[in-house]
Z-matrix of the N, CA and C atoms (Angstrom, degrees):
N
C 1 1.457
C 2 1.525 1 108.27
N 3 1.019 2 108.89 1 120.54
C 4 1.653 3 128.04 2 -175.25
C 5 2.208 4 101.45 3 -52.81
N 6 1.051 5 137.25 4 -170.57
C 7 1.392 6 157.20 5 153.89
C 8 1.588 7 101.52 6 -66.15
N 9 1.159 8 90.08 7 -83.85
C 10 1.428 9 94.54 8 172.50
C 11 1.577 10 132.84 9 -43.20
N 12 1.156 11 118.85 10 -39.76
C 13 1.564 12 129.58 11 -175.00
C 14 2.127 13 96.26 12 -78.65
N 15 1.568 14 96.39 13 -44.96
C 16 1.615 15 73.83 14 165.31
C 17 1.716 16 137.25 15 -82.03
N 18 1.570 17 96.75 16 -5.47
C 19 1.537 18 93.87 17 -176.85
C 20 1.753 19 97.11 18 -97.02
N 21 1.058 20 130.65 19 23.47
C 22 2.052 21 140.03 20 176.71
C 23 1.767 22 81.95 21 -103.39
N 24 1.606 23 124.81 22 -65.12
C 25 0.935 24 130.52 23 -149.82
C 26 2.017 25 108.04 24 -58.92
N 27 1.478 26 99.62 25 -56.96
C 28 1.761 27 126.39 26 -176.67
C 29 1.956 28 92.37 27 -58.44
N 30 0.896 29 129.50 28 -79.21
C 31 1.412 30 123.19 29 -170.03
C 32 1.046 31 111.21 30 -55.99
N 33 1.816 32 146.55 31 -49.85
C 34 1.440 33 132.79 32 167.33
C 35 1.919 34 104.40 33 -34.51
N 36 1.319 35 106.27 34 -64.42
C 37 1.487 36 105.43 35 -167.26
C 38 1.770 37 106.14 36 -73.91
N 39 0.766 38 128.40 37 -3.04
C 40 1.585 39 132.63 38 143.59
C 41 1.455 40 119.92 39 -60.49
N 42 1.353 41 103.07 40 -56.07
C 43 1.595 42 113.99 41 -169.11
C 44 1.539 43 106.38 42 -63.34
N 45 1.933 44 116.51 43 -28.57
C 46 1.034 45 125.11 44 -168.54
C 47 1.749 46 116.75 45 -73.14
N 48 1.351 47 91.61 46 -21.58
C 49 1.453 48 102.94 47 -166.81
C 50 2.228 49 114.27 48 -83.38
N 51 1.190 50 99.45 49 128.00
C 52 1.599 51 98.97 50 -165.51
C 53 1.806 52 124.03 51 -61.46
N 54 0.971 53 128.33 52 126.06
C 55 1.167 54 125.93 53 -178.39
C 56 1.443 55 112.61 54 -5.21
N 57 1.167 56 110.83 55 -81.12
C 58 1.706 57 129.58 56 168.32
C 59 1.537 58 102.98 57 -36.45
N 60 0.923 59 135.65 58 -48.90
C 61 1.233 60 114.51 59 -176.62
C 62 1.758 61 114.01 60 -81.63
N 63 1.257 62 120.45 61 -24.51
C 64 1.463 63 126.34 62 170.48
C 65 1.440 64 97.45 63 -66.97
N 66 1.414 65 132.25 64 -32.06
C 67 1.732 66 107.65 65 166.56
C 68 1.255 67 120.50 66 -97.17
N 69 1.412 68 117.64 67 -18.42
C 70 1.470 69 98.25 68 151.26
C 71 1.586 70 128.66 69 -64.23
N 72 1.072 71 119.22 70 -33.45
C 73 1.621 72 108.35 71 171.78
C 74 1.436 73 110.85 72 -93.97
N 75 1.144 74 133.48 73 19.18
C 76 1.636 75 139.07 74 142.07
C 77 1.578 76 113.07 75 -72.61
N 78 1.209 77 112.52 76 -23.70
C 79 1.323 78 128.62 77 -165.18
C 80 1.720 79 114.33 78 -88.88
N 81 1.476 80 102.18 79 -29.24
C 82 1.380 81 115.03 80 -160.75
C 83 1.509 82 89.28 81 -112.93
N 84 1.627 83 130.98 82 -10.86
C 85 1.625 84 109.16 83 179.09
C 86 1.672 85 88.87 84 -94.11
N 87 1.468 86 130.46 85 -36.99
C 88 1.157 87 107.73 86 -169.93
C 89 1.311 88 111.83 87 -71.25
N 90 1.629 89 124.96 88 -28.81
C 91 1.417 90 119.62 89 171.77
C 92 1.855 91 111.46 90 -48.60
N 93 1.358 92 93.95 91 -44.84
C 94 1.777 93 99.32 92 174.98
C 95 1.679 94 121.35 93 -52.79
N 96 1.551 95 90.40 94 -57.13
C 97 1.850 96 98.50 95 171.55
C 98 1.451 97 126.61 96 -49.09
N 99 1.693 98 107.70 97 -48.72
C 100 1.673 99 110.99 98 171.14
C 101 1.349 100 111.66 99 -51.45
N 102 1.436 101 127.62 100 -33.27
C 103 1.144 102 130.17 101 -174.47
C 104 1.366 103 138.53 102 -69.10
N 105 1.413 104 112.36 103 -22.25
C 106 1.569 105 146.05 104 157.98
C 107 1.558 106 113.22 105 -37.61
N 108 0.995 107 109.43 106 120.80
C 109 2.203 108 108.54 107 162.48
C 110 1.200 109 96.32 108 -59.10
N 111 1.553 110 122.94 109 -42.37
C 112 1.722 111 105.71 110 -161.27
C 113 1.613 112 97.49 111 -79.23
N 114 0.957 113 141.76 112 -34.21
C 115 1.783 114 135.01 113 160.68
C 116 1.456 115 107.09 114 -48.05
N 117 1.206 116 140.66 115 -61.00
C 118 1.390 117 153.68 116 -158.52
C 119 1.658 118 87.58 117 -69.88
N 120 1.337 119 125.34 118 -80.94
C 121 1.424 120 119.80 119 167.64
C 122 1.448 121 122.45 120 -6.96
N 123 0.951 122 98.48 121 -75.08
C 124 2.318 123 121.28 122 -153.48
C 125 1.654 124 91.92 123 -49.38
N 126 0.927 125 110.39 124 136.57
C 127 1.195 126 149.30 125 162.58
C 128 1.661 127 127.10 126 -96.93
N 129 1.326 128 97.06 127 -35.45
C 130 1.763 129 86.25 128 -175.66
C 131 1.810 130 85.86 129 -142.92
N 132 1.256 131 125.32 130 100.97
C 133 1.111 132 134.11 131 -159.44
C 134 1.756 133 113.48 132 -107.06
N 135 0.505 134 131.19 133 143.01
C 136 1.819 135 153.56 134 178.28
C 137 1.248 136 113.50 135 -116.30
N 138 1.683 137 102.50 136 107.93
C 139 1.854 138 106.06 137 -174.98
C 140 1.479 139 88.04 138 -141.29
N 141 1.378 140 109.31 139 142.31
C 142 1.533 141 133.28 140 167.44
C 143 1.765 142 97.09 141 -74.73
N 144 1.378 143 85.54 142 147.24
C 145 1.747 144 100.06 143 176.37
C 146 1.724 145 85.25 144 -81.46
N 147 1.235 146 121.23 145 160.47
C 148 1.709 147 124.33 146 149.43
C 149 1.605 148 114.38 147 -92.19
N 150 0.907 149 78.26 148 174.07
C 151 1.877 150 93.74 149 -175.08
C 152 1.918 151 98.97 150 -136.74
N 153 1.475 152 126.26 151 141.18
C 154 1.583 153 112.36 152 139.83
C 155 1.339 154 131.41 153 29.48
N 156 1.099 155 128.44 154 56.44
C 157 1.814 156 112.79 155 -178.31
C 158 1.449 157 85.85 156 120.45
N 159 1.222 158 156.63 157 -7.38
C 160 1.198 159 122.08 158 166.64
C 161 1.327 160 118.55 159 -110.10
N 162 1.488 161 141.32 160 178.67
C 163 1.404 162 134.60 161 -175.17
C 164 2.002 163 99.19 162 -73.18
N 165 1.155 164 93.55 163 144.60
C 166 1.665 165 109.43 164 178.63
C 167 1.512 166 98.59 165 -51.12
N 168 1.337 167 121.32 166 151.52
C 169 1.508 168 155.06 167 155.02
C 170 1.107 169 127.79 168 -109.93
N 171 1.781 170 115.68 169 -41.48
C 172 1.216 171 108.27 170 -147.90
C 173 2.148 172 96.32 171 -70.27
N 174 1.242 173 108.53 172 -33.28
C 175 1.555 174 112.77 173 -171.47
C 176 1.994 175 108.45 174 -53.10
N 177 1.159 176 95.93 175 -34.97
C 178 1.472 177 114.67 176 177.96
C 179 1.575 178 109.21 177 -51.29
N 180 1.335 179 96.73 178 -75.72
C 181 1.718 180 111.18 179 156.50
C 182 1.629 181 107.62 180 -26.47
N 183 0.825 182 95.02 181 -78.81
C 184 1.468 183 92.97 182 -160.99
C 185 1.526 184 119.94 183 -50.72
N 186 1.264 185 126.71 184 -15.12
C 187 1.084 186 164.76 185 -174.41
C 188 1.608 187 106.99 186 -66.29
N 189 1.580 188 91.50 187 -72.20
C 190 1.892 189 111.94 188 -176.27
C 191 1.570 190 108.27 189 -47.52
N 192 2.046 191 90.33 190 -48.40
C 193 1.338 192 80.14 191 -170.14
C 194 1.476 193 132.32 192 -110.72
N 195 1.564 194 102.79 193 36.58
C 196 1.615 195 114.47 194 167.95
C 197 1.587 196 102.45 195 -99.82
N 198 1.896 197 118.13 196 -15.23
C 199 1.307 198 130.22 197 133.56
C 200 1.640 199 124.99 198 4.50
N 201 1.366 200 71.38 199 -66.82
C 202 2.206 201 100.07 200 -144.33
C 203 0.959 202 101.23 201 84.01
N 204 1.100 203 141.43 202 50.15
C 205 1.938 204 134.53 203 157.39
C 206 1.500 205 89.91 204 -78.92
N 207 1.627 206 92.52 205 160.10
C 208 1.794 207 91.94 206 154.28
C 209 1.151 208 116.11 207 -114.19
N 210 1.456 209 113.31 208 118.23
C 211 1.136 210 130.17 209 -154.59
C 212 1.663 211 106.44 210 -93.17
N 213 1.419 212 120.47 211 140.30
C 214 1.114 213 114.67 212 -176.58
C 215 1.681 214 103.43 213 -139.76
N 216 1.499 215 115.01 214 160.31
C 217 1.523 216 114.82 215 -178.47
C 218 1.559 217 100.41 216 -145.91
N 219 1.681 218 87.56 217 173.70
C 220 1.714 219 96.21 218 176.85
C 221 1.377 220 114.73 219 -72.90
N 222 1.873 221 121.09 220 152.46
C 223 1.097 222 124.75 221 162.32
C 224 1.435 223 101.96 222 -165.09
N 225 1.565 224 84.54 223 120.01
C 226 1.758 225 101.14 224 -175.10
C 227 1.513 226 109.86 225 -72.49
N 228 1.475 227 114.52 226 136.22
C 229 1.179 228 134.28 227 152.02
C 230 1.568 229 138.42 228 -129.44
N 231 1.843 230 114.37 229 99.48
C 232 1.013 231 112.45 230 -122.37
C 233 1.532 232 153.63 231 51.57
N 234 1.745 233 116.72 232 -116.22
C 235 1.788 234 103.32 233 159.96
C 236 1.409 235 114.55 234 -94.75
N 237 1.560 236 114.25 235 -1.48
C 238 1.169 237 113.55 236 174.44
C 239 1.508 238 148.22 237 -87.89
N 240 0.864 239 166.06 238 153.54
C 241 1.736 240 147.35 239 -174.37
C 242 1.591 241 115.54 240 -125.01
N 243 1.212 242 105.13 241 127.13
C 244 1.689 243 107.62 242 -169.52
C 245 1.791 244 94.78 243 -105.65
N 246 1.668 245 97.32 244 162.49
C 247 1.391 246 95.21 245 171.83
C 248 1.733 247 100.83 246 -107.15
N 249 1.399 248 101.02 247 148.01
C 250 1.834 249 100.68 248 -163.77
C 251 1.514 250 93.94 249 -129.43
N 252 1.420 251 109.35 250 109.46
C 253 1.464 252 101.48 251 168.76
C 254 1.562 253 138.71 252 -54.52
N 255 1.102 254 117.71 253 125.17
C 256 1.463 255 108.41 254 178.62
C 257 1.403 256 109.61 255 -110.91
N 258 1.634 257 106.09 256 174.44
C 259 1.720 258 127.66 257 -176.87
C 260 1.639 259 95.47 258 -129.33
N 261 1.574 260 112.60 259 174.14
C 262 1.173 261 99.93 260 155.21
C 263 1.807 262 141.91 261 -80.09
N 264 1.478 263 94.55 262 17.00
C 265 1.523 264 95.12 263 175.91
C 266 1.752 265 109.21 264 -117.54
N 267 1.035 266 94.20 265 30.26
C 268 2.019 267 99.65 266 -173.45
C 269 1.583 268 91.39 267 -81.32
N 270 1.429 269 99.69 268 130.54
C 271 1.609 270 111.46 269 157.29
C 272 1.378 271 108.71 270 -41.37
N 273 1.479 272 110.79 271 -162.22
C 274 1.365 273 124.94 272 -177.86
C 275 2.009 274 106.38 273 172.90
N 276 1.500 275 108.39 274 126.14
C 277 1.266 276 101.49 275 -165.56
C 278 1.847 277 86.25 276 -126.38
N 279 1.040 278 104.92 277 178.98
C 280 1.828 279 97.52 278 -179.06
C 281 2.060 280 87.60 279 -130.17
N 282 1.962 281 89.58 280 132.35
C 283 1.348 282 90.26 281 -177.39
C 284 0.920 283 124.63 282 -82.69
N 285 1.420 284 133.94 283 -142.30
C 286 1.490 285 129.57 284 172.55
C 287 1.441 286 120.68 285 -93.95
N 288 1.592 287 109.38 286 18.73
C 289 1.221 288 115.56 287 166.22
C 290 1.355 289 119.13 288 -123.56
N 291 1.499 290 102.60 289 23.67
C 292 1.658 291 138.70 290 -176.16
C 293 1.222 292 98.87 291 43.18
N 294 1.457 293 140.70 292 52.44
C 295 1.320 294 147.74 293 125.32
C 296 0.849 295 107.59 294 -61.36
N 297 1.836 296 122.92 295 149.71
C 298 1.648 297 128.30 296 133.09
C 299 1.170 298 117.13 297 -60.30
N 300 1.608 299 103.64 298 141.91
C 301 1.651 300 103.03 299 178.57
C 302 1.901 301 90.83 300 -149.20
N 303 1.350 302 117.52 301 150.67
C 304 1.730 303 98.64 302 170.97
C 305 1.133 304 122.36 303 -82.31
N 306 1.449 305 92.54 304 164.25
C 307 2.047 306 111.14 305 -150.44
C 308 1.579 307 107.93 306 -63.69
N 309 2.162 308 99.38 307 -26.63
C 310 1.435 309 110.32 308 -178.12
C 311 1.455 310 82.38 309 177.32
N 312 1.649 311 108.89 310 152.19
C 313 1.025 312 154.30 311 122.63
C 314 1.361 313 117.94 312 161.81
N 315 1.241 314 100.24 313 -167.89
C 316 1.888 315 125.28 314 -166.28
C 317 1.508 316 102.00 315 -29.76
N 318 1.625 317 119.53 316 131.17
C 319 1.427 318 126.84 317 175.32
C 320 1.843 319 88.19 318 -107.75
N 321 1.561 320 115.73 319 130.82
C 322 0.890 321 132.58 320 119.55
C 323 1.400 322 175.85 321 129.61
N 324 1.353 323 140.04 322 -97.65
C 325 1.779 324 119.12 323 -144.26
C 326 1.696 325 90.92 324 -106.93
N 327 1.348 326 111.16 325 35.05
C 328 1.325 327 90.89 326 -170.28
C 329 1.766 328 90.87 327 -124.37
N 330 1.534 329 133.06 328 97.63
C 331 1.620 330 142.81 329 177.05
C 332 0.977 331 122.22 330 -141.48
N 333 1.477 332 129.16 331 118.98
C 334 1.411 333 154.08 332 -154.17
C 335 1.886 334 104.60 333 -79.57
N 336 1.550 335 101.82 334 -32.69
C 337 1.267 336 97.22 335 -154.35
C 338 2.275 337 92.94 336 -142.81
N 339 1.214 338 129.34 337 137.89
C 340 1.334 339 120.56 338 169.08
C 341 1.548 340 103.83 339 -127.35
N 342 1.528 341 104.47 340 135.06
C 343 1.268 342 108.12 341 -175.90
C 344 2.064 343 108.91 342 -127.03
N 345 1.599 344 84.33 343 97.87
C 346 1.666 345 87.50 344 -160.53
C 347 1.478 346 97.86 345 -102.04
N 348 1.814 347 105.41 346 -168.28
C 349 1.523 348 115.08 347 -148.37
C 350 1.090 349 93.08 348 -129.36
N 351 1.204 350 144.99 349 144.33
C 352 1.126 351 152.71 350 161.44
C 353 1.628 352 129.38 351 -111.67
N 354 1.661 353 133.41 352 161.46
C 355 1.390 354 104.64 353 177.73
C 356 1.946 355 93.21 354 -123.62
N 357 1.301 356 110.43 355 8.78
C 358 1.409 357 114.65 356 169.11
C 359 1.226 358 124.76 357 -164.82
N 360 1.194 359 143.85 358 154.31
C 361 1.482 360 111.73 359 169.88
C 362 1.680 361 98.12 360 -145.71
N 363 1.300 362 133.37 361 -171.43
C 364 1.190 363 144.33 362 172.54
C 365 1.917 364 113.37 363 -170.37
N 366 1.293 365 98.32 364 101.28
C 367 1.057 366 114.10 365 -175.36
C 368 1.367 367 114.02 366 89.46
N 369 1.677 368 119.34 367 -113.57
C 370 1.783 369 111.16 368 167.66
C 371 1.546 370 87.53 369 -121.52
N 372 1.532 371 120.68 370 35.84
C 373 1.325 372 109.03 371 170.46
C 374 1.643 373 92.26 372 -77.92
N 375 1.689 374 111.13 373 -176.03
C 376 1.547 375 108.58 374 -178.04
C 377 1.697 376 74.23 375 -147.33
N 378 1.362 377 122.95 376 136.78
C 379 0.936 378 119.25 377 130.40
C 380 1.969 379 117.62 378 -118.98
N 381 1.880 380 93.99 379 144.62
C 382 1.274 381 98.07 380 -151.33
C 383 2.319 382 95.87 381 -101.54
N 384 1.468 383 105.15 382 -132.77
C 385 1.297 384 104.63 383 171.52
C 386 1.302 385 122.07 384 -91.11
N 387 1.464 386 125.19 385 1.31
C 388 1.047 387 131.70 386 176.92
C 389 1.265 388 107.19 387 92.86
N 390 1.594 389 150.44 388 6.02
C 391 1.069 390 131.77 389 155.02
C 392 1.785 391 124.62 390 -82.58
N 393 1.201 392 106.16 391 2.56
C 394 1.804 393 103.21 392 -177.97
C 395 1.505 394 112.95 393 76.89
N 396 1.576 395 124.23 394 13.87
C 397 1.280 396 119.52 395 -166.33
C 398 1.601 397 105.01 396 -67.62
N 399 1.490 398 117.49 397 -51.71
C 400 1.070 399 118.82 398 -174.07
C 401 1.370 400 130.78 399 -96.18
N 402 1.583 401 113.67 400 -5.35
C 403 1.673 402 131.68 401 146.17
C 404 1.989 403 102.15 402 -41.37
N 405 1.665 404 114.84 403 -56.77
C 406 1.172 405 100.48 404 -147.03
C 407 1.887 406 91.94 405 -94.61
N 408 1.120 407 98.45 406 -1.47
C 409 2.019 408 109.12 407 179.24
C 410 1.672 409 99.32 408 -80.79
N 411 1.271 410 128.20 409 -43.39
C 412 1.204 411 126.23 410 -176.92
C 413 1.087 412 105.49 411 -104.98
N 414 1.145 413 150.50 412 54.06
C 415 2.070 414 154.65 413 163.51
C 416 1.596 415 87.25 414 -111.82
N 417 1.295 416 109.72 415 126.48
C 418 1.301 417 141.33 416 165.35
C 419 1.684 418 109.33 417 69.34
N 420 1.339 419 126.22 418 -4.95
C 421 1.169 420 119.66 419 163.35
C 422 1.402 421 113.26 420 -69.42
N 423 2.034 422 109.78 421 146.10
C 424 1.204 423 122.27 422 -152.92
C 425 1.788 424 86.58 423 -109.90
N 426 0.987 425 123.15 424 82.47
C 427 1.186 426 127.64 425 151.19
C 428 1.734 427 144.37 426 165.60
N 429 1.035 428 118.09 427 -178.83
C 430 1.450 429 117.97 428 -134.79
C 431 1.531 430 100.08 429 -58.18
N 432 1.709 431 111.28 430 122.96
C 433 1.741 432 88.48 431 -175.15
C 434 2.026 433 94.16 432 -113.11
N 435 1.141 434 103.15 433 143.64
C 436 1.797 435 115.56 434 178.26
C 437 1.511 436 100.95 435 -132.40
N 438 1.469 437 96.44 436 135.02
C 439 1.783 438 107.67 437 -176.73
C 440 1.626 439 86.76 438 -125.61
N 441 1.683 440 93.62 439 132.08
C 442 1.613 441 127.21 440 177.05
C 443 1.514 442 111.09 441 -74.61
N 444 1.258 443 144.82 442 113.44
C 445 1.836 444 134.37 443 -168.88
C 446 1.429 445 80.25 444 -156.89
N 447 1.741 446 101.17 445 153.73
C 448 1.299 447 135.78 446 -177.32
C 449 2.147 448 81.92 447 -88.57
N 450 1.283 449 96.70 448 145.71
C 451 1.554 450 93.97 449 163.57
C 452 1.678 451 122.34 450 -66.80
N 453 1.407 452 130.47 451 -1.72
C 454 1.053 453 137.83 452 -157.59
C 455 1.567 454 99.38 453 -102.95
N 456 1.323 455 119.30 454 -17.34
C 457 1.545 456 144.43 455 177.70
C 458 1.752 457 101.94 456 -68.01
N 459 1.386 458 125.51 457 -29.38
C 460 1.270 459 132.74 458 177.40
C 461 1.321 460 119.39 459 -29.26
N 462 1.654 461 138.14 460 110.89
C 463 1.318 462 108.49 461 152.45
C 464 1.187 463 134.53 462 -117.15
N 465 1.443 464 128.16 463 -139.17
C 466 1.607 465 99.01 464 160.64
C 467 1.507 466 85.84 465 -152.89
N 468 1.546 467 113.22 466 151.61
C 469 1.081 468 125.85 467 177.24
C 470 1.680 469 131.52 468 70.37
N 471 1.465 470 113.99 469 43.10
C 472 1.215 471 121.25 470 -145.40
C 473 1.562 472 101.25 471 -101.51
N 474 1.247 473 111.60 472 137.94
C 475 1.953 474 112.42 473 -171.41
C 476 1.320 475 91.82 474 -82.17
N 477 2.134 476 112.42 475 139.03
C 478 1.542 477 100.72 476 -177.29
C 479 1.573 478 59.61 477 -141.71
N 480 1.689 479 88.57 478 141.89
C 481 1.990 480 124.24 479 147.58
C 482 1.620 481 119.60 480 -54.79
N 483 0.958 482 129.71 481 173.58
C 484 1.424 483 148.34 482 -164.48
C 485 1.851 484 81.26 483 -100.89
N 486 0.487 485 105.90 484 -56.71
C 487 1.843 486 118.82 485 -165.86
C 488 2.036 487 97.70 486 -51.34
N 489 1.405 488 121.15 487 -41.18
C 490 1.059 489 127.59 488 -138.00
C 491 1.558 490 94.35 489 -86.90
N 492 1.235 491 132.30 490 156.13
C 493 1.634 492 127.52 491 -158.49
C 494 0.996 493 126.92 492 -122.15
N 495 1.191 494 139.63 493 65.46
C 496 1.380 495 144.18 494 -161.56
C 497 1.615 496 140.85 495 -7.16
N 498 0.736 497 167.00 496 -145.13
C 499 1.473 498 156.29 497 138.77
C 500 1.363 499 102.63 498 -145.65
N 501 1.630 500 108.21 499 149.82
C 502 1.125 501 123.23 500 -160.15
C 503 2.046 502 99.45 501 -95.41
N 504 1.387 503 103.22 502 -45.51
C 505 0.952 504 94.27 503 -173.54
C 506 2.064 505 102.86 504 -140.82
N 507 1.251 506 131.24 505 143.51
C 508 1.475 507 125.59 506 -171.82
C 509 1.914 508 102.19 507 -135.41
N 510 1.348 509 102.14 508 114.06
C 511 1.136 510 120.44 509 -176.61
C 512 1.656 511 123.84 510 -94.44
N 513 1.370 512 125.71 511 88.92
C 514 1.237 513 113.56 512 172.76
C 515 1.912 514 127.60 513 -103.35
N 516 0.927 515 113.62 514 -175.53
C 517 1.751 516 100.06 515 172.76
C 518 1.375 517 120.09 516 -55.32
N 519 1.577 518 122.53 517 -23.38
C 520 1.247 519 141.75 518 163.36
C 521 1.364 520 132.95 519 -56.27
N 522 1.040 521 118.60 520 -67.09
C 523 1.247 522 149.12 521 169.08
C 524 1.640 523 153.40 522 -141.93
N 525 1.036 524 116.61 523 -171.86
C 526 1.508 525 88.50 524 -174.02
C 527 1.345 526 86.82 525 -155.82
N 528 1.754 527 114.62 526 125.26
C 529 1.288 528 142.71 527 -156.87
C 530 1.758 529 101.34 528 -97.50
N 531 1.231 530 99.97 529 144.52
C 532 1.446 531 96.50 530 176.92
C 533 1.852 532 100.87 531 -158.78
N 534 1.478 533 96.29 532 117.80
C 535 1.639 534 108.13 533 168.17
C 536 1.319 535 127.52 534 72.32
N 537 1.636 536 134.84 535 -155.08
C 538 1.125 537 94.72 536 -177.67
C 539 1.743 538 102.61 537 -88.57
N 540 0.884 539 139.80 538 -43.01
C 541 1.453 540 149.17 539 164.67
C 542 1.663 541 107.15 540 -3.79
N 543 1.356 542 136.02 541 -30.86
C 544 1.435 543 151.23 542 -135.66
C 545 1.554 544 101.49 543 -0.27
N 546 1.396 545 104.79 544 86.21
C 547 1.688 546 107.17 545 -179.96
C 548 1.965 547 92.22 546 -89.90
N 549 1.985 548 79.18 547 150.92
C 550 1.479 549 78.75 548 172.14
C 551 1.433 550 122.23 549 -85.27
N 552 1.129 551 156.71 550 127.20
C 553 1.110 552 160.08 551 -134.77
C 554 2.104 553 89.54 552 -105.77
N 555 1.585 554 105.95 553 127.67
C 556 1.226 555 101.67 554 166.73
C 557 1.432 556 137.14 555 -74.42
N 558 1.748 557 117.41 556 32.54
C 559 1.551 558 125.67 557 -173.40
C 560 1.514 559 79.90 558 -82.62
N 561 1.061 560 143.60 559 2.20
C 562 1.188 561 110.19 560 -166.21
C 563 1.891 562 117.79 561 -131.74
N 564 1.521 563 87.84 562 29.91
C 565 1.881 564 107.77 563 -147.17
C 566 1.187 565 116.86 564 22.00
N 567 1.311 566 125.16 565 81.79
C 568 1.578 567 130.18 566 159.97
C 569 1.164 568 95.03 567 -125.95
């Protein structure tokens, strides 16, 4: 299965799934995520805003940083993506990929933990939107990376590049993936 043929496949069966059920299983990966040592750990954390179709963030966020983590997010500049710390009084402008990203401040390279988005995955492959933003954001950074997916995002047999970056750990309302093995993790009695 091509990139492409799985990201046609992951968004139909996204699109299929009912409002109510996209916040109930937004509900049950972040219940899963809080639950993690490596969440409980992180200190200086990296979380994607969501958009439409993907599992909620913003509650997560809000979360880190009633914390005191230092919380940091994406913000594209050019083909590249910086991590920009936020507080709870940071603006927020939506880019040209009609994400939120902040309007301004401090980028950076220093995050314990990345919590990215995916639009399919198969196994701890990730496939993302097809621009490489977060392939070339996570290459050589030393730490824990977890991608957020509805279980309906599943595929099987997906072509991945040398370039493309594995995930450490992939959290859906289902289960919770870990390494290359993708054992199911028992938070979820299976």
């Amino acid at each position: 299965m091509t990139k492409g043929e799985a990201r046609s496949a992951a968004r139909a069966a996204v699109a299929a799934m009912s409002d109510a059920e996209r916040e109930w299983a937004s509900g049950a990966i972040a219940d899963a995520l809080t639950s993690l040592d490596e969440f409980k750990r992180a200190r200086r954390p990296f979380v994607f805003l969501s958009k439409e179709g993907e599992p909620d963030t913003y509650e997560i966020v809000g979360l880190l940083l009633a914390l005191e983590r230092t919380v940091s997010v994406p913000r594209v500049v050019g083909r590249e993506m910086q991590a920009v710390v936020i507080t709870p009084y940071t603006d927020f402008r939506k880019n040209r990929f009609g994400i939120e990203e902040p309007a301004r401040g401090r980028a950076t390279d220093v995050i314990d933990l990345a919590i990215v988005p995916l639009v399919a995955f198969d196994g701890m492959r990730r496939v993302g939107h097809g621009g490489g933003y977060y392939d070339r954001f996570l290459a050589g950074r030393e730490c824990t990376k977890i991608g957020l997916a509805f279980s309906a995002q599943r595929v099987t047999g997906v072509q991945t590049l040398p370039h493309d970056i594995p995930l450490d750990l992939i959290i859906t309302e289902k289960e919770i993936l870990r390494g290359e093995n993708a054992e199911i993790n028992p938070f979820f009695g299976e």
